[in-house]
ROSE-4610 file (N, C-alpha, C; in Angstrom, 1 decimal, always signed):
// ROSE-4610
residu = [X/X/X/X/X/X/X/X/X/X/X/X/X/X/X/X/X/X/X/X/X/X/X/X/X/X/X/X/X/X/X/X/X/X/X/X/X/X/X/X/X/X/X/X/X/X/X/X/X/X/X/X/X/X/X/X/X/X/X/X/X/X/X/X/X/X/X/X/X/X/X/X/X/X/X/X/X/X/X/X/X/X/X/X/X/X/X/X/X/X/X/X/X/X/X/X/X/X/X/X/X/X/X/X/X/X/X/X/X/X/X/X/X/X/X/X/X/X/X/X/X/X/X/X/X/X/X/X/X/X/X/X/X/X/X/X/X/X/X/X/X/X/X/X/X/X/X/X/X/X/X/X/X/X/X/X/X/X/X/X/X/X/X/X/X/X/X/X/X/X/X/X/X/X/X/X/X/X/X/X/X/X/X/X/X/X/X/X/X/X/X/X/X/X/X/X/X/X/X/X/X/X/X/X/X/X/X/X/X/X/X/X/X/X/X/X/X/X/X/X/X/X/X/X/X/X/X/X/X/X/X/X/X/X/X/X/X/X/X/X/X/X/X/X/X/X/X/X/X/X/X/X/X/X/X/X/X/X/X/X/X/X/X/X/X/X/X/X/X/X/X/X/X/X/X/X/X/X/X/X/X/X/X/X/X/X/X/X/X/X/X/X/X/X/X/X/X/X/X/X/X/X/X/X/X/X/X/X/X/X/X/X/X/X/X/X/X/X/X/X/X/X/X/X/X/X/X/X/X/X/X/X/X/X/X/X/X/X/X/X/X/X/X/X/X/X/X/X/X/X/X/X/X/X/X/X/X/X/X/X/X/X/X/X/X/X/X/X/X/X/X/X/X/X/X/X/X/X/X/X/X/X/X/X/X/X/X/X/X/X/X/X/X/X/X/X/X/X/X/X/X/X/X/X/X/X/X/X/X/X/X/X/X/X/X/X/X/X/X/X/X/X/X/X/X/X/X/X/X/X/X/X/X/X/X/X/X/X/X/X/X/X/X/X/X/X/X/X/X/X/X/X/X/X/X/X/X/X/X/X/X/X/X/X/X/X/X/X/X/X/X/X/X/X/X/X/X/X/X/X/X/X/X/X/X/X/X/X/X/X/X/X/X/X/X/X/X/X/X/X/X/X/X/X/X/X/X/X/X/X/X/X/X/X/X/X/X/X/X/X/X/X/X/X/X/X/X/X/X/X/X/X/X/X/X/X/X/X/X/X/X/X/X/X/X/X/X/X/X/X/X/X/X/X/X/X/X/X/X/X/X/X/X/X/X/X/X/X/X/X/X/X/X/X/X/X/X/X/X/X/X/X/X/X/X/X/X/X/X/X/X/X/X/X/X/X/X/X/X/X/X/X/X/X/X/X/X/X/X/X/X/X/X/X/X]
num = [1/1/1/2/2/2/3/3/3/4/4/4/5/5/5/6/6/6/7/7/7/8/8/8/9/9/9/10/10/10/11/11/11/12/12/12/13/13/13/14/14/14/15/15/15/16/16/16/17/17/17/18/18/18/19/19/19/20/20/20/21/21/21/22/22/22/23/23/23/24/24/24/25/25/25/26/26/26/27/27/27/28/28/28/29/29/29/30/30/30/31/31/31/32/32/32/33/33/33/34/34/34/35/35/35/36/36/36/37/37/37/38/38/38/39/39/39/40/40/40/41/41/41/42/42/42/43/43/43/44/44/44/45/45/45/46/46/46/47/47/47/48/48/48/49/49/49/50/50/50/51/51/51/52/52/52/53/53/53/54/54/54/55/55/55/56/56/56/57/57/57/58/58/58/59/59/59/60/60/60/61/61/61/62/62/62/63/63/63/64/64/64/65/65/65/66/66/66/67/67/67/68/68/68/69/69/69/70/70/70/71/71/71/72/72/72/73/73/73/74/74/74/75/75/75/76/76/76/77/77/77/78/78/78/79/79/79/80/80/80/81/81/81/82/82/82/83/83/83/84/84/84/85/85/85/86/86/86/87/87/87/88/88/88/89/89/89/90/90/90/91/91/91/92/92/92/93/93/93/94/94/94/95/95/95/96/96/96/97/97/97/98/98/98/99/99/99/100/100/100/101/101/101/102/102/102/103/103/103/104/104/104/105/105/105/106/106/106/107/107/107/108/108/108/109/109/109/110/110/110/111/111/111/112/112/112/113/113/113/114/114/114/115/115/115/116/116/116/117/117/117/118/118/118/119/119/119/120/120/120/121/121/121/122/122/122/123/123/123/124/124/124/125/125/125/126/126/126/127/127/127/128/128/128/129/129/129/130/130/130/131/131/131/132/132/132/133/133/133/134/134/134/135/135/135/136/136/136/137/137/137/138/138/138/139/139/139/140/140/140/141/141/141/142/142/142/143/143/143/144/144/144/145/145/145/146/146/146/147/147/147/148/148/148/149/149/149/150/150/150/151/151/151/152/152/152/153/153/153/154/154/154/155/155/155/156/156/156/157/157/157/158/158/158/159/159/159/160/160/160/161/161/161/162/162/162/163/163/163/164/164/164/165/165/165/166/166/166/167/167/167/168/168/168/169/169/169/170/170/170/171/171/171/172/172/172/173/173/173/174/174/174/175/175/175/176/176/176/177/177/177/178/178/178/179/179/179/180/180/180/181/181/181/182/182/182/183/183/183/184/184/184/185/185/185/186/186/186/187/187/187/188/188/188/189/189/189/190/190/190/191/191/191/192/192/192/193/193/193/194/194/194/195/195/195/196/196/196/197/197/197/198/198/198/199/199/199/200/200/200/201/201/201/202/202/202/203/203/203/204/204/204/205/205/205]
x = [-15.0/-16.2/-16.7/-17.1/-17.5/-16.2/-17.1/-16.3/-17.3/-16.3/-16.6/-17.3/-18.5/-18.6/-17.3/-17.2/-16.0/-14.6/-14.4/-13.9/-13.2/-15.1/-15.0/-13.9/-13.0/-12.3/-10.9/-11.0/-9.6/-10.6/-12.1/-12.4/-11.2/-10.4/-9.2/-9.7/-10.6/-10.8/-12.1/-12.9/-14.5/-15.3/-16.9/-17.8/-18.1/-18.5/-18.7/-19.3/-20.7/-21.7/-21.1/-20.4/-19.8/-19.7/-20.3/-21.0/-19.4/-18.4/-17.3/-16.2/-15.6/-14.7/-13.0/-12.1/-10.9/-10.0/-10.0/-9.3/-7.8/-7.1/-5.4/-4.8/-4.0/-3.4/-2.0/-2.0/-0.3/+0.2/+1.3/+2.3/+2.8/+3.3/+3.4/+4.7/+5.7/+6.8/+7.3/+6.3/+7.0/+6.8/+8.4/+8.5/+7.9/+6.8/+6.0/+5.1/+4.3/+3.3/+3.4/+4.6/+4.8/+4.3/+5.1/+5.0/+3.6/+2.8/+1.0/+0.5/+1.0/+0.3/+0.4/+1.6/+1.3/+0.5/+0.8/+0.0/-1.6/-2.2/-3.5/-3.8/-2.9/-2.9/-2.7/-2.0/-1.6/-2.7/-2.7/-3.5/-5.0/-5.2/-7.1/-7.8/-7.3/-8.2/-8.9/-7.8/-8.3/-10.0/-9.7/-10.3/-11.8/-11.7/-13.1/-13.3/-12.7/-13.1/-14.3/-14.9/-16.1/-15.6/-16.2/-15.7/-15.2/-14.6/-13.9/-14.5/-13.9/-14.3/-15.2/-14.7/-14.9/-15.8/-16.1/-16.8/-18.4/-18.4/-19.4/-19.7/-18.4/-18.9/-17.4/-16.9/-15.3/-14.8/-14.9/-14.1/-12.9/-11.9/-10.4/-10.7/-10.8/-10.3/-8.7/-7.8/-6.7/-7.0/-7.2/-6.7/-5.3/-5.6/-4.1/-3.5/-2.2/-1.5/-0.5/-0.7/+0.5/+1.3/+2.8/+3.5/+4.5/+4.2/+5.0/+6.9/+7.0/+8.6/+9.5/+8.4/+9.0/+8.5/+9.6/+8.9/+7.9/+8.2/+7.6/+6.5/+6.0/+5.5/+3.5/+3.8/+2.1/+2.6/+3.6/+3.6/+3.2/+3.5/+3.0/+1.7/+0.9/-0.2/-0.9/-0.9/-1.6/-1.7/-0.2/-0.5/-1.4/-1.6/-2.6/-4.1/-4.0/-5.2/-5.6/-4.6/-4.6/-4.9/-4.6/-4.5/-6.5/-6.5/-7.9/-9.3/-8.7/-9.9/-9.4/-8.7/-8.7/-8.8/-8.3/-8.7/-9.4/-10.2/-10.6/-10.1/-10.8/-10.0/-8.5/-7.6/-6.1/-5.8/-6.7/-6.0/-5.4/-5.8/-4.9/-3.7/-3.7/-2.3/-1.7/-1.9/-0.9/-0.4/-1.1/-0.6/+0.4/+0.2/+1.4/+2.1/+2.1/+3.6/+4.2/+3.5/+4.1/+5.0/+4.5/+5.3/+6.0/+5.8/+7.2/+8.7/+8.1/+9.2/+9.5/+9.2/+9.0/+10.2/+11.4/+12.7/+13.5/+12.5/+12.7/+12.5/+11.7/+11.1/+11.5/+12.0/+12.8/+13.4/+13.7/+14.6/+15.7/+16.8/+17.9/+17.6/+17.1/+17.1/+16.4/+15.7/+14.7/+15.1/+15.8/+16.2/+16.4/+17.4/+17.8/+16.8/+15.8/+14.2/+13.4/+12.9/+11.7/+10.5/+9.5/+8.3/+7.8/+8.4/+7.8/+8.4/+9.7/+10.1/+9.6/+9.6/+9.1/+7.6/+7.0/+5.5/+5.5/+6.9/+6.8/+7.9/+8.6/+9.1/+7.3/+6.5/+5.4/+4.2/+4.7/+3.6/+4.0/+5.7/+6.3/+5.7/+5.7/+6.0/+3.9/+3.1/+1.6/+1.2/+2.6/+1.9/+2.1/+2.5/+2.7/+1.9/+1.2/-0.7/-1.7/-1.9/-2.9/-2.8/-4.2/-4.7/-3.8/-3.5/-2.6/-3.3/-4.3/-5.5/-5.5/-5.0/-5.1/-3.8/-3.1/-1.7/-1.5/-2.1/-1.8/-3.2/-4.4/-5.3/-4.7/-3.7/-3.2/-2.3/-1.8/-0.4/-1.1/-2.7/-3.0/-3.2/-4.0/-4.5/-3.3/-2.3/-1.1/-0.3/-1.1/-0.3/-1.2/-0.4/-1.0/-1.4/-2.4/-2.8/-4.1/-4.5/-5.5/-4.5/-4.5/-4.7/-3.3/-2.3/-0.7/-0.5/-1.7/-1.5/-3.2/-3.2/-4.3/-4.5/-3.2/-2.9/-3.2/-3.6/-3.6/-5.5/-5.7/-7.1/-8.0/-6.4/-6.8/-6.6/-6.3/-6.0/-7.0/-8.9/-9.4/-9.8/-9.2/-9.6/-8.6/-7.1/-6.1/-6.6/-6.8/-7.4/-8.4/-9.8/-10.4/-9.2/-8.9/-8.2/-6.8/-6.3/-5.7/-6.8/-7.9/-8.4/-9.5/-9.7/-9.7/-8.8/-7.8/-6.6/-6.3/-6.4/-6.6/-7.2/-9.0/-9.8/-9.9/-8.9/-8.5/-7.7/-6.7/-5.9/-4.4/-4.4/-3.8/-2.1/-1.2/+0.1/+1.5/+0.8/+1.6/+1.6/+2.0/+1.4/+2.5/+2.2/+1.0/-0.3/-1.4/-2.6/-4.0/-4.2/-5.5/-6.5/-7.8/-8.8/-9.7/-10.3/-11.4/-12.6/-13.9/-15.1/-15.0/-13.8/-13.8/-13.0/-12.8/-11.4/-10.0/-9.4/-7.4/-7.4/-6.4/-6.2/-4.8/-4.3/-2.9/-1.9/-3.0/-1.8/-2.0/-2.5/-2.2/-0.8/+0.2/+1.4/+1.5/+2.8/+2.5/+3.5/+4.2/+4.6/+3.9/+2.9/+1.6/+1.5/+1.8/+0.9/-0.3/-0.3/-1.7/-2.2/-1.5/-1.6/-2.3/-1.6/-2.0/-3.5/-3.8/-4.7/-6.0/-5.7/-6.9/-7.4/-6.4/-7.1/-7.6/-7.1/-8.5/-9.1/-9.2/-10.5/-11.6/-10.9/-11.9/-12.6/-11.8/-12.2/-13.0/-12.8/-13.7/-14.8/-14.6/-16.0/-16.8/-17.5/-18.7/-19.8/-19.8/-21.3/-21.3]
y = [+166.0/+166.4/+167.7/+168.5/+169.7/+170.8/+171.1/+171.7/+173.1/+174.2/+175.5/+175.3/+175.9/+175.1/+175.4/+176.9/+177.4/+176.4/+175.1/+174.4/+173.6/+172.9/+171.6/+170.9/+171.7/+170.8/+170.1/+170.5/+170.0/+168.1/+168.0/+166.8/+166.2/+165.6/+164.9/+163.2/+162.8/+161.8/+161.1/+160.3/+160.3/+160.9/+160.7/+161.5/+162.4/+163.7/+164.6/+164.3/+163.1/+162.7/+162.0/+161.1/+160.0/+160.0/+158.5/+159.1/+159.0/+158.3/+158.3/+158.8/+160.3/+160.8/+161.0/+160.6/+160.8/+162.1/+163.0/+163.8/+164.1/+164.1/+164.2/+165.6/+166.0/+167.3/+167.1/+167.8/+167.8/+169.2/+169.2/+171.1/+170.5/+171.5/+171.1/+171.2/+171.6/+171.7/+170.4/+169.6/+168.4/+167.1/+166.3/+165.4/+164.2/+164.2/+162.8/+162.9/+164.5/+164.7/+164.6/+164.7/+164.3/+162.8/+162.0/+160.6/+160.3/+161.0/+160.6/+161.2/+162.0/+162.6/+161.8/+161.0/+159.9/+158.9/+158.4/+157.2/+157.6/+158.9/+159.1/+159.0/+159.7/+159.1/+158.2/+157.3/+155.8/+154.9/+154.7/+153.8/+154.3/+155.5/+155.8/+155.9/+156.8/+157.5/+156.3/+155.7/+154.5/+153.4/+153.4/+152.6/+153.6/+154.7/+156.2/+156.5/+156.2/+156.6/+155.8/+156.2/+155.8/+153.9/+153.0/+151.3/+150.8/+152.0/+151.2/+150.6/+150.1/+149.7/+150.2/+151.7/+152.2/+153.7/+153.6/+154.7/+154.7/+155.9/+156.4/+156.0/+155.2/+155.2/+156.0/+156.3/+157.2/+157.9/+159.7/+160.3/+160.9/+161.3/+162.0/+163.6/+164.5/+165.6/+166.3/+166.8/+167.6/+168.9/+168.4/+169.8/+170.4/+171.6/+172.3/+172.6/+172.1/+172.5/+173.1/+174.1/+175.3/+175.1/+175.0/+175.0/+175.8/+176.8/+178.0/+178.5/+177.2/+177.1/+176.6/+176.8/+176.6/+177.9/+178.8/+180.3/+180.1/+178.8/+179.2/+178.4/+178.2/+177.0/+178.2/+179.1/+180.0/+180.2/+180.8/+181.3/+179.9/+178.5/+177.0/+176.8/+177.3/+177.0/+178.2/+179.4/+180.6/+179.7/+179.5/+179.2/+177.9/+176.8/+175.8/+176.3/+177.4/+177.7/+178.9/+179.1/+180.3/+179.3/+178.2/+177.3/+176.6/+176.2/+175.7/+177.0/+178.3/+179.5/+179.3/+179.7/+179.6/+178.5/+177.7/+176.4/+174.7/+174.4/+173.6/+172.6/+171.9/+170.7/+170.5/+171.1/+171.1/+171.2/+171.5/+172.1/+170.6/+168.9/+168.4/+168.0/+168.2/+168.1/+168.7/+170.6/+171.0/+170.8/+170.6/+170.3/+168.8/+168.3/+167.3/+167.2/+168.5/+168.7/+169.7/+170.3/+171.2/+170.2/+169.4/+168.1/+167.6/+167.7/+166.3/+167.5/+168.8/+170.1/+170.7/+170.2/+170.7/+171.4/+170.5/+170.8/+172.2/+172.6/+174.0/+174.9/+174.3/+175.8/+175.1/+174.4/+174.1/+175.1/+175.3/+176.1/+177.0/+176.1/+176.4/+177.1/+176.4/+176.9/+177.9/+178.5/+179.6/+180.5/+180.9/+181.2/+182.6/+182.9/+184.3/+185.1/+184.2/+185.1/+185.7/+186.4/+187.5/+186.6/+187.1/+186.3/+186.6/+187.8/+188.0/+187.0/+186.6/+185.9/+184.6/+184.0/+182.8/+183.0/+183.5/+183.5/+183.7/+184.4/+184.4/+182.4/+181.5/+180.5/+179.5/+179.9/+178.8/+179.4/+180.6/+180.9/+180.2/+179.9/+179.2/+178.0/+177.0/+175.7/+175.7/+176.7/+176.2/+176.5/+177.1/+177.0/+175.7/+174.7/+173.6/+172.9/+173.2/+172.4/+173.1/+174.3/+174.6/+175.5/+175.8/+176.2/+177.8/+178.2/+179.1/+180.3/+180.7/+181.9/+181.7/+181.0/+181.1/+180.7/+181.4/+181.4/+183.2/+184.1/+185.4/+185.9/+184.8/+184.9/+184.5/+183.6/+183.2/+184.0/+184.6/+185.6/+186.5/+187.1/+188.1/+188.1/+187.2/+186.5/+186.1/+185.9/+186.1/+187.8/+188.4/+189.7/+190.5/+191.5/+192.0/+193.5/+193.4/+194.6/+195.5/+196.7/+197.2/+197.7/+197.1/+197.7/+197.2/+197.9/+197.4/+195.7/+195.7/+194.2/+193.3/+193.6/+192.9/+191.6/+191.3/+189.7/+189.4/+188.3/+188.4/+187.9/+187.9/+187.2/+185.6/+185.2/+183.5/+183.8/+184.9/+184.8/+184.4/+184.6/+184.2/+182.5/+181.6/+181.0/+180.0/+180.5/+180.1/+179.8/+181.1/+181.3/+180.1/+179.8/+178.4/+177.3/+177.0/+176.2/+175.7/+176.9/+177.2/+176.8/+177.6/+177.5/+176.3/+175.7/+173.9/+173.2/+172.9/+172.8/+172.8/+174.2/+174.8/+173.9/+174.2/+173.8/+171.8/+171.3/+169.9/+169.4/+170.6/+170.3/+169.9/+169.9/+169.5/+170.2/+169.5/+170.0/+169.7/+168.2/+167.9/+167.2/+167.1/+166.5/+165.5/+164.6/+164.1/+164.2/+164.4/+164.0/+163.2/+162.2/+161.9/+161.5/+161.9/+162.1/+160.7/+160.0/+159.2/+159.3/+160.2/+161.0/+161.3/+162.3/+163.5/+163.1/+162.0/+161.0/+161.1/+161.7/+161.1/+160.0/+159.3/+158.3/+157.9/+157.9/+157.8/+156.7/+155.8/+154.8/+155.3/+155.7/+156.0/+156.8/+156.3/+156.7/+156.9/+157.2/+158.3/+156.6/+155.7/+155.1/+153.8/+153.8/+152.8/+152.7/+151.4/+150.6/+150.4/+149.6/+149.1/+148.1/+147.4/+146.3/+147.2/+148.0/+148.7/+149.6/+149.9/+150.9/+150.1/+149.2/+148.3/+147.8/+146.8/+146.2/+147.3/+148.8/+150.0/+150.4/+150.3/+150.7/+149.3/+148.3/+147.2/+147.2/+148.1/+147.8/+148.8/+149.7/+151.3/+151.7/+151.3/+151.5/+150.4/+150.6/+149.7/+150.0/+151.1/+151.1/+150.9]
z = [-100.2/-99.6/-100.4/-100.0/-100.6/-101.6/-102.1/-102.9/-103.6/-103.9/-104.5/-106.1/-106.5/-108.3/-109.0/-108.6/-109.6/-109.5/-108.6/-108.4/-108.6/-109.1/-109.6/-110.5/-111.4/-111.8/-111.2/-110.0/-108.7/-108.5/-108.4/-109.1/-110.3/-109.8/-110.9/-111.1/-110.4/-110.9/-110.6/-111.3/-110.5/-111.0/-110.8/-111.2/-110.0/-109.9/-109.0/-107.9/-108.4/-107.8/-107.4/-107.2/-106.8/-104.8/-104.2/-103.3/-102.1/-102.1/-101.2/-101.9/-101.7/-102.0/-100.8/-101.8/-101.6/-101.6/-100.5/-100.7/-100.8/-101.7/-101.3/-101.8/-100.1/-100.6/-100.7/-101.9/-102.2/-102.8/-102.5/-102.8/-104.1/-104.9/-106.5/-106.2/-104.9/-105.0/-104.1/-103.4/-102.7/-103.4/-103.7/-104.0/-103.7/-102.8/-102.2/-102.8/-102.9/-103.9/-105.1/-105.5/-107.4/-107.2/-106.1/-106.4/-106.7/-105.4/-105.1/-106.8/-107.0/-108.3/-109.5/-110.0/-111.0/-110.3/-109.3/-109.1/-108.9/-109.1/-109.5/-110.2/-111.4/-112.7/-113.2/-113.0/-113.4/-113.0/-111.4/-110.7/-110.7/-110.3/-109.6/-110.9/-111.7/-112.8/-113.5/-114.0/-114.9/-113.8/-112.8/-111.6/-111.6/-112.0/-111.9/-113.1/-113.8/-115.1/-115.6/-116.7/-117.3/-117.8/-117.0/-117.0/-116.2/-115.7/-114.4/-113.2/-112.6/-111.1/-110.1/-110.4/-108.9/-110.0/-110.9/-112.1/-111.1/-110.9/-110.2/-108.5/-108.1/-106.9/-105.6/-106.4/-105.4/-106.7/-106.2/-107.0/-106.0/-106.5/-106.1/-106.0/-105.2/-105.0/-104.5/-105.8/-105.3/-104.6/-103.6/-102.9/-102.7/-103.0/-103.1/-101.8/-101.6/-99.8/-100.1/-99.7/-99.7/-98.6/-98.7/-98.2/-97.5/-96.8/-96.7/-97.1/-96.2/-95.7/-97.3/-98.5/-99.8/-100.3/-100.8/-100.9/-102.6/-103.1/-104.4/-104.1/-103.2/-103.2/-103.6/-103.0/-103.2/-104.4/-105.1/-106.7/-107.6/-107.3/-108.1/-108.3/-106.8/-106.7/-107.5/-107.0/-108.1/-109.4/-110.1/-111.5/-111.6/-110.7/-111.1/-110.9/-110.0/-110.0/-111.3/-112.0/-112.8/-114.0/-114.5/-115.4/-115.6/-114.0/-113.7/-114.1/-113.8/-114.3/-115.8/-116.5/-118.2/-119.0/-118.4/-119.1/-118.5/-117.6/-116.7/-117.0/-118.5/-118.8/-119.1/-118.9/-118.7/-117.3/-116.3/-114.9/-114.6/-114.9/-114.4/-115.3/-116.4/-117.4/-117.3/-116.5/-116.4/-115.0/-114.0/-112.6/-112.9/-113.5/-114.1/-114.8/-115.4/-115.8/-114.7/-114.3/-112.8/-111.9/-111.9/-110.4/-111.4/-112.6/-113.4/-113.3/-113.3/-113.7/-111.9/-110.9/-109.3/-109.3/-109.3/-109.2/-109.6/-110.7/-111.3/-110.2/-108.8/-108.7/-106.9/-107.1/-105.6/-104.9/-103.8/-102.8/-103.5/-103.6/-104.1/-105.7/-106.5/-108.1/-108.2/-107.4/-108.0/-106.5/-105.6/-104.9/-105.1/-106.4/-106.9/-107.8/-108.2/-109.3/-108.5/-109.1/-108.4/-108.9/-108.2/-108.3/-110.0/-110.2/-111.0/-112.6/-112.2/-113.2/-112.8/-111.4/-111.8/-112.6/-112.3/-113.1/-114.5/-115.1/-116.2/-116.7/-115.8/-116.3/-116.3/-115.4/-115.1/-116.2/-116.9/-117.9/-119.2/-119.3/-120.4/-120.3/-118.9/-118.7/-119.2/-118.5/-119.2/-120.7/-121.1/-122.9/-123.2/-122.6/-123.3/-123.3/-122.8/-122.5/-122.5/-122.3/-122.2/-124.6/-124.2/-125.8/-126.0/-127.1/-127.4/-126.6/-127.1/-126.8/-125.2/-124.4/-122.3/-122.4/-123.1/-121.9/-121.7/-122.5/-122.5/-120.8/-121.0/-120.0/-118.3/-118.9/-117.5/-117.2/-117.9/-117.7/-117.1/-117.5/-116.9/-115.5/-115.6/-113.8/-113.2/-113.0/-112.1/-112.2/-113.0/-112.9/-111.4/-110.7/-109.3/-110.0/-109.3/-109.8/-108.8/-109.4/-108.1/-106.9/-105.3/-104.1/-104.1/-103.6/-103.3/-102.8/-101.9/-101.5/-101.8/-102.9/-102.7/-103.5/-103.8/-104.6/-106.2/-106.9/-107.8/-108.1/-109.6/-109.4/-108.8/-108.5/-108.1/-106.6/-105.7/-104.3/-103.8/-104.1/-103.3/-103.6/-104.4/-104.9/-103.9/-103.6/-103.0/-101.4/-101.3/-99.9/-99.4/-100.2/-100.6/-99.7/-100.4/-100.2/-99.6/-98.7/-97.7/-96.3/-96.1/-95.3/-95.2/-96.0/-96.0/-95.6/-95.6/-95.1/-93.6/-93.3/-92.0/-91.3/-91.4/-90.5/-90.5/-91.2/-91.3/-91.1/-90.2/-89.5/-90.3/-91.9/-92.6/-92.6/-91.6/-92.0/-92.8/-93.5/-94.2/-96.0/-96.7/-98.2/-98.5/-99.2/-99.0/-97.6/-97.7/-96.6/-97.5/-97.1/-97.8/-96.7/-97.3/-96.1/-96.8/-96.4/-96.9/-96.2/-96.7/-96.8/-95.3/-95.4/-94.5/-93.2/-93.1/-91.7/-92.2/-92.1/-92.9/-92.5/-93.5/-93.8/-93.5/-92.8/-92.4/-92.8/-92.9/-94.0/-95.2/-95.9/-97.0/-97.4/-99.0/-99.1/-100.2/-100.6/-101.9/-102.7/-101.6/-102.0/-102.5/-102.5/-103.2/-103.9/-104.6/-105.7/-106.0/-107.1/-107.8/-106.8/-106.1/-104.9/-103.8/-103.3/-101.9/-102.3/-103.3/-103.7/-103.8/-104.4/-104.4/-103.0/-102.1/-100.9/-100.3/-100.4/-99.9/-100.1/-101.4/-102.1/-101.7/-102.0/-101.6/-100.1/-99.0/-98.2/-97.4/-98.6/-97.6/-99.0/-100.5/-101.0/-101.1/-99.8/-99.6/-100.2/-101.1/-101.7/-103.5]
């Protein structure tokens, strides 16, 4: 549904205009969300893309869900959102390599690092996509700086999107909303089979 301009590139699949949108929130550190996140890639994109099926009439919005009770789980998101301000067109190549690499930044494995080293392993893991010249830009925008607590440059961008969440009641990721209702059958365990008979059956226009 609505979305921030500075935003727009969390649009992962679809034309902007596009009049029935899909929203799915997923944490870059939960394993259902990796699943849902290839199968956007695999299954939707191709179906929104320019020829496809569903090209100009259903786009995909990733909304970001922060997951508390995963302490890296705000440090994952900063960097997708730190990735999306310096470079737009990479924000979803690198959010997919983020979920192919989750495990790095799981519970247990990153347990003993300071935040400040994870942000320097996720500034490693986006030079591999994004352009040479925004990885020193991204490194800056996760650096804290100014008021003792006043976060980094993507916090209000986080915030965004926390408090979307919020007011949607959203407490778990995978969630997918279809133009603005969740979708509760929807699974992260879905095929090309299951994707279609819903698409078939809810874009009516």
């Amino acid at each position: 549904m609505s979305l921030t301009p500075n935003l727009r590139p969390q649009i992962v699949a679809g034309k902007s205009d596009a009049p029935h949108t899909l929203d799915i929130f997923l944490d870059y550190v939960c394993p259902y969300s990796a699943k849902m996140a290839l199968k956007i890639d695999k299954i939707l994109k191709p179906l929104m893309s320019s020829g496809g099926k569903y090209d100009g009439r259903v786009k995909v919005i990733f909304r970001l869900q922060v997951q508390p009770w995963h302490a890296s789980s705000t440090l994952t998101h900063e960097a997708g959102l730190a990735a999306l301000r310096v470079s737009p067109e990479n924000f979803w190549s690198f959010s997919l390599l983020l979920f192919q690499h989750q495990e790095e930044y799981f519970d247990i494995p990153s347990q003993d690092l300071s935040p400040r080293q994870i942000r320097e392993n996720l500034a490693k893991l986006a030079s591999e996509v994004l352009p040479p010249g925004a990885v020193s830009d991204f490194k800056d925008i996760l650096t804290l700086k100014g008021s003792p607590n006043g976060g980094t440059a993507v916090t209000d961008d986080l915030k965004y999107n926390i408090k979307y969440s919020r007011q949607n009641s959203i407490h778990v990721s995978p969630t997918a909303l279809w133009d603005g209702i969740v979708a509760n059958e929807v699974s992260s365990g879905w095929e090309e089979k299951e994707w279609t008979k819903f698409l078939e059956d809810k874009a009516v226009i």
